[in-house]
C-alpha positions as CSV (number, residue, x, y, z in Angstrom):
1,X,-15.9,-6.8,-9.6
2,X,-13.5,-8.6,-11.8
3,X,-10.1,-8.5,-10.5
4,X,-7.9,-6.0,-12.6
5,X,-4.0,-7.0,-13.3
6,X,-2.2,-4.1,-11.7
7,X,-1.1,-1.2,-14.3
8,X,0.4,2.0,-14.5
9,X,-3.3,2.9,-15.0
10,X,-4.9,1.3,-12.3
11,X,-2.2,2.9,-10.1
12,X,-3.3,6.2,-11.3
13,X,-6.8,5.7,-10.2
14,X,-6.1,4.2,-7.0
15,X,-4.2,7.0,-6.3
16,X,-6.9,8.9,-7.1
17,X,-9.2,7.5,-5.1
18,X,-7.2,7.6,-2.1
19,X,-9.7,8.9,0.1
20,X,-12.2,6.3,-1.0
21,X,-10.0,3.7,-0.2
22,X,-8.8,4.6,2.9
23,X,-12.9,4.5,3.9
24,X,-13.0,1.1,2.5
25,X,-9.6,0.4,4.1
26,X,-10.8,1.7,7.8
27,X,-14.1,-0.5,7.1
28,X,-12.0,-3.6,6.4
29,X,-12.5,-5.9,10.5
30,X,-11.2,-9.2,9.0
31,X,-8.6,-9.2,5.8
32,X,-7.4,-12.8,4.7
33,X,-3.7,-12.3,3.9
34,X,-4.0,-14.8,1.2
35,X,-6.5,-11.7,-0.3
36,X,-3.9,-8.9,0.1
37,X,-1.5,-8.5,-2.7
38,X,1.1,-6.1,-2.4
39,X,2.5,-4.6,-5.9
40,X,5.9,-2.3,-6.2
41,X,5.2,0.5,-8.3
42,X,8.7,0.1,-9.6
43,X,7.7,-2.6,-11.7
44,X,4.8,-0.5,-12.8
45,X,6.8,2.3,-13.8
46,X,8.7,0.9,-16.1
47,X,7.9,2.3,-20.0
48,X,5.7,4.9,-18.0
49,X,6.2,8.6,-17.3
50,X,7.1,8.9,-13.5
51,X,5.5,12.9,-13.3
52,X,2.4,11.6,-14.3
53,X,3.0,9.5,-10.8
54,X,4.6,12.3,-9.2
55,X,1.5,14.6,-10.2
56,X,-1.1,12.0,-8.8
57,X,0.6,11.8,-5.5
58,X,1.1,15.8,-5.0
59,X,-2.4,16.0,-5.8
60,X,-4.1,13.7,-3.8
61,X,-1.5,13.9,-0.8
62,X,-4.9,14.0,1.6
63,X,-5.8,10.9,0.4
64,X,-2.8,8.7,0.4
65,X,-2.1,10.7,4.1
66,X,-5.7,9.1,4.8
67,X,-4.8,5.7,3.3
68,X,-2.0,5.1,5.3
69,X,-3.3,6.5,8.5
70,X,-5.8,4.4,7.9
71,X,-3.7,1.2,7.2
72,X,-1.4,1.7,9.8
73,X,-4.9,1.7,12.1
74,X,-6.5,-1.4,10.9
75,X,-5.0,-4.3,13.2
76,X,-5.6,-6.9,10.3
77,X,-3.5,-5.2,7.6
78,X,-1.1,-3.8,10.2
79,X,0.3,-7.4,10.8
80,X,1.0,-7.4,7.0
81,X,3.4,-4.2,7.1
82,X,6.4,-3.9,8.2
83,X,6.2,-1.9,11.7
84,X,7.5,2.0,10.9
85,X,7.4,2.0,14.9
86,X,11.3,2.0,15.9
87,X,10.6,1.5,19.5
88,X,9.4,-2.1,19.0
89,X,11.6,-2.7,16.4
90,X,14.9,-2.2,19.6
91,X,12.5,-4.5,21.6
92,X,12.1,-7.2,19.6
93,X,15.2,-8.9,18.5
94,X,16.6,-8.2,15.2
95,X,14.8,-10.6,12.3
96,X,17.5,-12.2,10.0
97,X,17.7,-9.8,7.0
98,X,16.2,-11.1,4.1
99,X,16.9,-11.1,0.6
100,X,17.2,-7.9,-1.0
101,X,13.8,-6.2,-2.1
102,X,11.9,-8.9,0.0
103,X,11.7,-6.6,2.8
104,X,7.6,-5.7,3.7
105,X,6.6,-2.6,3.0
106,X,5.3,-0.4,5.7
107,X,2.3,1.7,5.8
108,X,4.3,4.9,5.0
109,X,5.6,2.9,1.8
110,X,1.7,2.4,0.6
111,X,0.8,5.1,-2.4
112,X,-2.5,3.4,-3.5
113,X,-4.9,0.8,-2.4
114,X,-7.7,-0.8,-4.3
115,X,-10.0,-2.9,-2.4
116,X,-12.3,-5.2,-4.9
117,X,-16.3,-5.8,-3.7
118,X,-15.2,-9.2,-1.9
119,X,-12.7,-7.6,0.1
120,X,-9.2,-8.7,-2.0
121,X,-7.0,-5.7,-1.4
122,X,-3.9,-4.6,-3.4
123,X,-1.9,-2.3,-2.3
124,X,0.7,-0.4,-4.3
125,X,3.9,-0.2,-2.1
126,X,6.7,2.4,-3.8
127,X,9.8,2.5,-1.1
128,X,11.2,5.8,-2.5
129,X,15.2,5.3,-2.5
């Protein structure tokens, strides 16, 4: 498969593949994290309708429910998220904050995943203010 740049449209159809995905996602033993991109949907949004977003995610809530089940399951990706667990967070101590907007996302924030033939995953991150 030839790697797409991510678009509004690609989003789209990620998100409405979700369930897909989140199969591919659960299959996923080993993920290189020089193969995982993660891509704000922010950026994506821009010149584009945000209902046409809205509408996707309403309508496939199942499958980004799945997808980030299913991320927050698979022990390679997990290290890659942020943790949404706040016990661990009090154990560990506090990281240094870093810069604004550089914070991970975590597998809450995911809306969309598209995982490519060789196993290069993006995932579409959207941290709703």
């Amino acid at each position: 498969a030839i790697a797409m740049a991510p678009s509004f449209n690609s989003l789209i159809s990620a998100i409405n593949s979700g369930t897909a995905s989140s199969d591919k996602i659960k299959s996923l033993t080993t993920v290189n994290a020089a193969d995982v991109q993660f891509v704000n949907v922010e950026d994506l949004l821009k010149g584009n309708d945000p209902q046409a977003l809205n509408d996707a995610l309403s309508k496939n809530k199942d499958g980004v429910d799945a997808l980030q089940s299913a991320l927050g399951s698979n022990p390679a990706l997990g290290l890659l998220l942020a943790s949404s667990d706040t016990a661990a967070a009090k154990v560990t101590p506090p990281a240094a904050a870093p810069m604004p907007g550089m914070a991970k996302p975590s597998a809450k924030d995911i809306v969309a995943a598209d995982v490519s033939a060789d196993n290069k995953v993006i995932l579409y991150y959207w941290k709703k203010q």
